[in-house]
C-alpha positions, 0 to 999 in steps of 0.5 A: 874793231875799235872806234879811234879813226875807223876808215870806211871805203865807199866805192862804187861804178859809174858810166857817167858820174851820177854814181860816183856822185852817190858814193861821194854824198854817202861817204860825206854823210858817213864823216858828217853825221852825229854817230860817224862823227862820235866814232870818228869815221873817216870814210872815203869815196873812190871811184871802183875804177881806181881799184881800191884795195879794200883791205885797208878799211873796216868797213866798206860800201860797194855799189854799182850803176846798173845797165841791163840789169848788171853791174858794171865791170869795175864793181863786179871786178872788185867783188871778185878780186877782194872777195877774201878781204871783203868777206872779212868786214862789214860790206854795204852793197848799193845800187843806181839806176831806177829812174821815174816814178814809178821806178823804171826798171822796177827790177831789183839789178841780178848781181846785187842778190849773188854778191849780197850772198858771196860777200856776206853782206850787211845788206844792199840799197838800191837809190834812183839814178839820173838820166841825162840824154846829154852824157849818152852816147849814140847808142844809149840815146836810140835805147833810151829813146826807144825805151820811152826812159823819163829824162831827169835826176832822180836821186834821192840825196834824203835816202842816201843821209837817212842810209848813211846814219844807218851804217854809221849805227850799225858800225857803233854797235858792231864796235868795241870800246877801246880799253880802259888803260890798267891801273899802275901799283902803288 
């Protein structure tokens, strides 16, 4: 792998935009932060949902907003189809969800440890979510009622930097210099 314009896909599920919003402040972080920037990362955020083919990055962050312990159709759907390309480079899984404090579900999603396993990753993070009554639907508003969910945002953008810095180290170290050119006789 060599460090001149390294291209990282970050992706991810979402139901109502507060995961998507994780993936874009991820990448963000990614481009902006001191390590990134010395690579020259150029990471970009596409919803999941748009199918992106990860074969055209280096490295590539994956995650997924869970309901009911699972993630979403269109993370796990991406897994699947790109396992062979995503099984070659470096993959960070995340997950949104947990709300509260403290975090409620306290549960770790079920997908994250299968995917984590078959895709070889460098390793999953799960961030707390946002839960917002006024983007539910009928049904989800009776569930999280029922449930006695806290109401709020409770992503945590410090978390997201501080993980955004880890992946930028890790690529730095996994990375190659590009080669000195060879001098040309005299």
């Amino acid at each position: 792998m060599t460090t001149a314009g390294l291209r990282v896909l970050v992706t991810a599920a979402s139901r109502h935009g507060s995961t998507h919003e994780i993936a874009a402040a991820l990448a963000r972080d990614l481009n902006g932060c001191a390590t990134g920037r010395t690579l020259g990362l150029v990471a970009s955020a596409v919803p999941a949902e748009n199918r992106p083919d990860p074969s055209m990055y280096q490295a590539v962050a994956l995650g997924s907003a869970v309901y009911a312990g699972r993630w979403l159709e269109a993370a796990r759907d991406l897994a699947t189809a790109h396992l062979a390309a995503l099984r070659d480079r470096p993959v960070w899984l995340f997950s949104s969800g947990p709300i509260g404090a403290p975090p409620f579900p306290p549960d770790e999603p079920h997908d994250a440890g299968t995917f984590a396993t078959m895709l070889d990753a460098v390793g999953h993070r799960v961030f707390p979510g946002r839960l917002d009554k006024g983007l539910l639907a009928f049904g989800e508003r009776a569930m999280v009622t029922a449930m006695r969910a806290p109401v709020g945002d409770f992503r945590d953008w410090e978390l997201v930097r501080s993980w955004a810095e880890e992946i930028a180290a890790t690529l730095a170290d996994r990375t190659t210099p590009l080669a000195a050119p060879e001098p040309q006789g005299t």
